[in-house]
C-alpha positions as CSV (number, residue, x, y, z in Angstrom):
1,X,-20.0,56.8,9.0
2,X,-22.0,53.7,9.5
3,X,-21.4,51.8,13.0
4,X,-22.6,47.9,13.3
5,X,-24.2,45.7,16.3
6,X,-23.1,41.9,16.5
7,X,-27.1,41.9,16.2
8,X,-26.1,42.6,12.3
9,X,-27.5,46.2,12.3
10,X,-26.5,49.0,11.0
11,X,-26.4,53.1,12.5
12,X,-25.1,56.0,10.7
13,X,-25.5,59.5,12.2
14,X,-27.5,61.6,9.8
15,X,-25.2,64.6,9.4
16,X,-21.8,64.8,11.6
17,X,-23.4,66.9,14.4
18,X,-27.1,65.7,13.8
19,X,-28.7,63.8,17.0
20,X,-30.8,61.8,15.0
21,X,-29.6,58.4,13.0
22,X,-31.1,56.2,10.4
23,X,-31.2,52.2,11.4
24,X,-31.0,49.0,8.6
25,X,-30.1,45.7,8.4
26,X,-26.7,44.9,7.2
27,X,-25.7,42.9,4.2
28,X,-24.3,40.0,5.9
29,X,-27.8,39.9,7.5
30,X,-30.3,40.1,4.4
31,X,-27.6,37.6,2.6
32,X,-28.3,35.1,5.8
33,X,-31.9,35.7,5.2
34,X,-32.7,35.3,1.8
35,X,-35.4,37.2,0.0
36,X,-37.2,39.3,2.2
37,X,-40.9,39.3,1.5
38,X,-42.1,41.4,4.9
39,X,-41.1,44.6,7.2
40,X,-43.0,45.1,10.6
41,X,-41.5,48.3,11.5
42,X,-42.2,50.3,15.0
43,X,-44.3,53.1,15.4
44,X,-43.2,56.7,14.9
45,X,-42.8,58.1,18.6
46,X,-41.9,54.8,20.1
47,X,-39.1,54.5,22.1
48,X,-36.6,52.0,22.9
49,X,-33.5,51.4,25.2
50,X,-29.8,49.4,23.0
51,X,-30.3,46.1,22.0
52,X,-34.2,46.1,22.6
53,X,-36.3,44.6,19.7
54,X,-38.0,47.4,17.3
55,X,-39.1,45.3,14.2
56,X,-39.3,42.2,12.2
57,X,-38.1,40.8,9.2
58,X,-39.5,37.8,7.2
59,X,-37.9,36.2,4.0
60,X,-38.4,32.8,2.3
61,X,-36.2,31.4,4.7
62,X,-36.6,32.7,7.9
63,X,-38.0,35.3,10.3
64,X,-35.5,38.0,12.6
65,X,-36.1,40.1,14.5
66,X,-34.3,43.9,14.3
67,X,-33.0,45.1,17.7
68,X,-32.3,48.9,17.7
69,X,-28.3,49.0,18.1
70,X,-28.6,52.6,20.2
71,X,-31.5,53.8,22.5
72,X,-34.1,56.6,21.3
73,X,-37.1,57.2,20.0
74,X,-38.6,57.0,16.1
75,X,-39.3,59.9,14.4
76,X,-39.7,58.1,11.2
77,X,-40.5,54.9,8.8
78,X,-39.1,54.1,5.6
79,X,-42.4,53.4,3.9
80,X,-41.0,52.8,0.8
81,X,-39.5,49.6,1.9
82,X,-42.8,48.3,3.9
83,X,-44.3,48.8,0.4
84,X,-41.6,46.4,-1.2
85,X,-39.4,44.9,1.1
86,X,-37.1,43.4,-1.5
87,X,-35.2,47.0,-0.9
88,X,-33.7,44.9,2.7
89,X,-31.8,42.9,-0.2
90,X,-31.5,45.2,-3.3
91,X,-30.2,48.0,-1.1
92,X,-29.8,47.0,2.4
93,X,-27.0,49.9,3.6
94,X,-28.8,52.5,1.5
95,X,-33.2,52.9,0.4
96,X,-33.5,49.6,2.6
97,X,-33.1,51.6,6.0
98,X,-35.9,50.6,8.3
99,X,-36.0,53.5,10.7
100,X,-34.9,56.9,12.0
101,X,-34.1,57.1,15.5
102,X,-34.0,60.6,17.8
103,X,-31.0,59.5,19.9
104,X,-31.0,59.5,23.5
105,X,-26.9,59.6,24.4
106,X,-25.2,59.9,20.8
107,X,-22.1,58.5,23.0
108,X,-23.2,55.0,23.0
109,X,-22.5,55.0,18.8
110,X,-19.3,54.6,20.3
111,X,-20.0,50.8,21.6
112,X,-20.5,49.7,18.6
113,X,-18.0,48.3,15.7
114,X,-17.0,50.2,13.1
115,X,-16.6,49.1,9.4
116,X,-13.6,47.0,9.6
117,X,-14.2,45.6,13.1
118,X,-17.8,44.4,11.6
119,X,-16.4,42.7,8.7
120,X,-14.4,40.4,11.2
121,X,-16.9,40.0,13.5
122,X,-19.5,38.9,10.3
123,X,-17.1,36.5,8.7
């Protein structure tokens, strides 16, 4: 189950008991952007606390940055979508994730919004 930041990010746990999670952008977010043309993502091992920035995102239009919604460290990249970051639009809650996070407190998944709180909060 997929939980959102009002940063426009997604989280979803991978596996109901797992303690590590996979991070993206959402589809409100790469629909605000446009085309995305470049991913900086972090480096595996890096960590980072809520709400702190771990990447970058560059379209036609604009440039955002991507806060991780939940505090941990990387333990891996999608390098598929640094090689072709039109997956942020073609795929953005599915082969566009950007990272996977080892999660420090799997209890704050619980401050963020879930599906249908999101989709008020996004329109």
């Amino acid at each position: 189950m997929k939980k959102y930041s009002e940063e426009h990010v997604w989280v979803a746990r991978d596996g109901d008991a797992a303690d590590t999670a996979t991070v993206g952008i959402t589809i409100h977010a790469q629909e605000v952007l446009g085309d995305v043309v470049f991913v900086e993502l972090p480096e595996i091992g890096a960590s980072f606390t809520a709400g702190e920035k771990a990447g970058l995102v560059e379209s036609v239009k604009a440039a955002a940055d991507v806060f991780t919604p939940v505090s941990g460290t990387v333990v891996e990249v999608n390098e598929a979508l640094r090689a072709d970051p039109s997956l942020a639009n073609t795929d953005p809650l599915g082969s566009g994730w950007f990272f996977k996070l080892q999660l420090a407190s799997s209890a704050e998944l619980d401050a963020l919004m879930d599906e249908l709180a999101y989709a008020g909060f996004a329109n």
